[in-house]
C-alpha positions as CSV (number, residue, x, y, z in Angstrom):
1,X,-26.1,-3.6,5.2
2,X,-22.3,-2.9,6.7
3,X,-20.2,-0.6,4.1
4,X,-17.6,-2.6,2.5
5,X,-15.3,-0.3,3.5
6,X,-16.4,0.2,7.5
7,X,-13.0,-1.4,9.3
8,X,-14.5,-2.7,13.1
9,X,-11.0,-4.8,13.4
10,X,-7.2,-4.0,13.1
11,X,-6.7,-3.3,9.5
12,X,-3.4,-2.8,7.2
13,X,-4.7,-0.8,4.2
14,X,-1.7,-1.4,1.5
15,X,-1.4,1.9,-0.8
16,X,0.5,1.3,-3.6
17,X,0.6,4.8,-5.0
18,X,-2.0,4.5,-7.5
19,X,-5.4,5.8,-8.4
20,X,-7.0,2.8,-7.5
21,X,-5.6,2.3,-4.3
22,X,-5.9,5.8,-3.0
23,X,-9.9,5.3,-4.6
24,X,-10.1,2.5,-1.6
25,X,-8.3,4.9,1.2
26,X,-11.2,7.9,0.6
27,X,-14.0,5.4,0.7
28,X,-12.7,4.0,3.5
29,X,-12.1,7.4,5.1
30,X,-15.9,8.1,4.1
31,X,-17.0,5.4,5.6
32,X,-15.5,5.7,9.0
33,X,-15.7,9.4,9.2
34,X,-11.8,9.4,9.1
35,X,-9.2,6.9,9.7
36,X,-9.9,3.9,12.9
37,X,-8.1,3.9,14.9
38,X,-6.9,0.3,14.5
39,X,-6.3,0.6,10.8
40,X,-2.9,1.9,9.4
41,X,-2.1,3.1,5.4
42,X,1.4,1.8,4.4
43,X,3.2,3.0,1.4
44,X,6.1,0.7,0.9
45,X,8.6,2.9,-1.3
46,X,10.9,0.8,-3.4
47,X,12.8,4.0,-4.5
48,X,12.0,3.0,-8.0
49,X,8.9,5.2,-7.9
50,X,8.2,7.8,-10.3
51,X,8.5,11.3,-8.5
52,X,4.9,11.7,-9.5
53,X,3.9,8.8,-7.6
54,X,5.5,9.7,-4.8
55,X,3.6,13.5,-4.7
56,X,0.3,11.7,-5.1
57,X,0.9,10.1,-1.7
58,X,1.9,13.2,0.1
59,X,-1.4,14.7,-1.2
60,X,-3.5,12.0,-0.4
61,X,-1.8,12.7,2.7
62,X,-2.1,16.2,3.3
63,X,-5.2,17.1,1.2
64,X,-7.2,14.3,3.1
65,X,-5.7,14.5,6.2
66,X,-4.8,11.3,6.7
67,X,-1.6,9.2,8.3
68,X,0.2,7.1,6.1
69,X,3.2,5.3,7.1
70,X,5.7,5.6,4.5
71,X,8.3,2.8,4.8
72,X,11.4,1.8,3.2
73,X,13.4,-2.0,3.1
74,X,16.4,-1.4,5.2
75,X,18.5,-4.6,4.5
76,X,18.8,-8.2,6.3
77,X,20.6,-8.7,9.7
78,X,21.1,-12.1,10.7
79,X,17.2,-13.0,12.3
80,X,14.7,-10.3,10.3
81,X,14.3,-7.5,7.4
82,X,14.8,-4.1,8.8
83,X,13.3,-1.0,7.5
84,X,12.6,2.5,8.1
85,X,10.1,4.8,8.3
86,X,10.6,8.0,5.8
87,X,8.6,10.7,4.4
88,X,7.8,12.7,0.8
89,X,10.9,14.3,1.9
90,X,13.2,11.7,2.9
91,X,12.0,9.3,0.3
92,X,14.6,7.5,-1.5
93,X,14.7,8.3,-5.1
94,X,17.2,6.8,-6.9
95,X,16.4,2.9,-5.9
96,X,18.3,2.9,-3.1
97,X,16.2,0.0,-1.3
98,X,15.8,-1.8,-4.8
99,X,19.6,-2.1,-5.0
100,X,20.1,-2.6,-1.6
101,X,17.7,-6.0,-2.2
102,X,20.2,-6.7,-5.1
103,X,22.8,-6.5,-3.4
104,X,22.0,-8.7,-0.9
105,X,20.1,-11.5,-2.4
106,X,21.2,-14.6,-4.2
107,X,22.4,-12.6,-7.5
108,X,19.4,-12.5,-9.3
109,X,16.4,-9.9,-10.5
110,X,13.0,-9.8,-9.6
111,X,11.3,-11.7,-12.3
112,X,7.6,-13.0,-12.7
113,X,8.8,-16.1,-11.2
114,X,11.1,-14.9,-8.7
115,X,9.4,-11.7,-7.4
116,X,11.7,-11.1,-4.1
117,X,11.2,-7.0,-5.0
118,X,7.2,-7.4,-3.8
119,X,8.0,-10.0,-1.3
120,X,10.8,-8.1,0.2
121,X,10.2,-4.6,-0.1
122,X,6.9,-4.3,-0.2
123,X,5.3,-7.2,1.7
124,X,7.9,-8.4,4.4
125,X,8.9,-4.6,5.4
126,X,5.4,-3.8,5.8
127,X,5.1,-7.1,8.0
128,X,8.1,-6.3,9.9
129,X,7.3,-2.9,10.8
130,X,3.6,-3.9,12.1
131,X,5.2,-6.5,14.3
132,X,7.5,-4.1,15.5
133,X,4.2,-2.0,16.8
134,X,2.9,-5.8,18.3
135,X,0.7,-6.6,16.2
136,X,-0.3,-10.1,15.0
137,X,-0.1,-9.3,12.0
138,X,-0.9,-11.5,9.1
139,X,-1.9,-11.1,5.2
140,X,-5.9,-11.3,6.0
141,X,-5.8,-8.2,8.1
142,X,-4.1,-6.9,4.5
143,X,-6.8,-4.5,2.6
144,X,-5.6,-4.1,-1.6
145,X,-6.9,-1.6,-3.9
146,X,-8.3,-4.1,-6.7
147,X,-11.0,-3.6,-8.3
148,X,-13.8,-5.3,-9.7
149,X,-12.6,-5.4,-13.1
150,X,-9.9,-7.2,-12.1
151,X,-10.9,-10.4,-11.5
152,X,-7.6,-12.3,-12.6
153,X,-5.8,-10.8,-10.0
154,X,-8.9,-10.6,-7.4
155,X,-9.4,-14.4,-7.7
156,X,-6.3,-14.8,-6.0
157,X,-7.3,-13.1,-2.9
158,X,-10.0,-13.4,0.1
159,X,-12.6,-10.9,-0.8
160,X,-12.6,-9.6,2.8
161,X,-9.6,-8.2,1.6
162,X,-11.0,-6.2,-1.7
163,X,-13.4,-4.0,-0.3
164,X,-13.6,-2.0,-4.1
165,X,-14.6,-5.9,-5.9
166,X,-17.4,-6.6,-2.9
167,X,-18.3,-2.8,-4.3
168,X,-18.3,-3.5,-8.1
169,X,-15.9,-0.7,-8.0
170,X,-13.9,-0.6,-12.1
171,X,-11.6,1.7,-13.9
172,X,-14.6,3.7,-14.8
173,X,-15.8,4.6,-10.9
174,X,-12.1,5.2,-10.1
175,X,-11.5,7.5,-13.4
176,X,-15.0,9.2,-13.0
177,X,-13.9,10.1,-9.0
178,X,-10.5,11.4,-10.2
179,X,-11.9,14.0,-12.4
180,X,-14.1,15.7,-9.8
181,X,-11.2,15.8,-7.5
182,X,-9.2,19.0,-6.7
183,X,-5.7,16.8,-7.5
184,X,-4.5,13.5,-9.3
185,X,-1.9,10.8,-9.9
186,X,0.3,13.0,-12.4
């Protein structure tokens, strides 16, 4: 029986910064015997992150020796979103990309109605940038870290795409990994 987490076509794996997703990222390392080379990480900073968020990624990064495309929402011309790729160092920490999104949109915040902050800086910037390498990319190519006790949220998505539900993967697995790790989400 094929891994849930074995990647044989091009594959976005979303990080969001969390235990969770970063849970997803080593299994899927383990199960590939690294990263495939048709499958990129994206970390989409909104520079609303906490500091210690953003340090988790860097040692996800360098601890597990693995690339991960850290991006940042780079303002609207007049056809696409632009963005840019940055680093743990470079990172904008003072919402720069957040504000910038203000700025520009129709004068409203991100609400649970209205949530241009994921569309925007997350989702389309990520899009953007992976058509900007050729790919065709589009949202089933997307792997999430959610996990099998979240079914609310995983209901709303293919489960092609939640390799850690397919695995029965909960809090619990993810917590239990954590603490035999030699770092952690501060």
């Amino acid at each position: 029986m094929k891994s849930p987490y074995f990647i044989d076509e091009p594959t976005i794996i979303s990080f969001s910064g969390g235990r969770t997703s970063a849970f997803m990222l080593w299994k899927v390392l383990q199960a590939n015997n690294g990263l495939p080379n048709d499958a990129i990480v994206c970390f989409a900073n909104t520079g609303k992150e906490d500091e210690a968020t953003l340090k988790f990624v860097h040692d996800c990064e360098t601890n597990w020796n693995v690339p991960i495309v850290w991006i940042e929402y780079d303002g609207v011309d007049e056809v696409k979103d632009r963005w840019k790729i940055v680093d743990y160092k470079t990172a904008s920490r003072n919402g720069e990309p957040f504000m910038l999104l203000i700025h520009e949109s129709t004068g409203y915040l991100p609400n649970p109605v209205a949530r241009i902050c994921t569309a925007r800086l997350k989702i389309r910037t990520i899009d953007a940038y992976l058509k900007s390498l050729g790919w065709e990319h589009n949202e089933n190519m997307d792997w999430v870290g959610i996990r099998a006790d979240e079914m609310r949220r995983a209901n709303k998505i293919d489960r092609e795409r939640t390799p850690l539900v397919a695995d029965g993967v909960t809090k619990q697995t993810v917590g239990d990994f954590w603490k035999s790790q030699s770092f952690d989400l501060g």
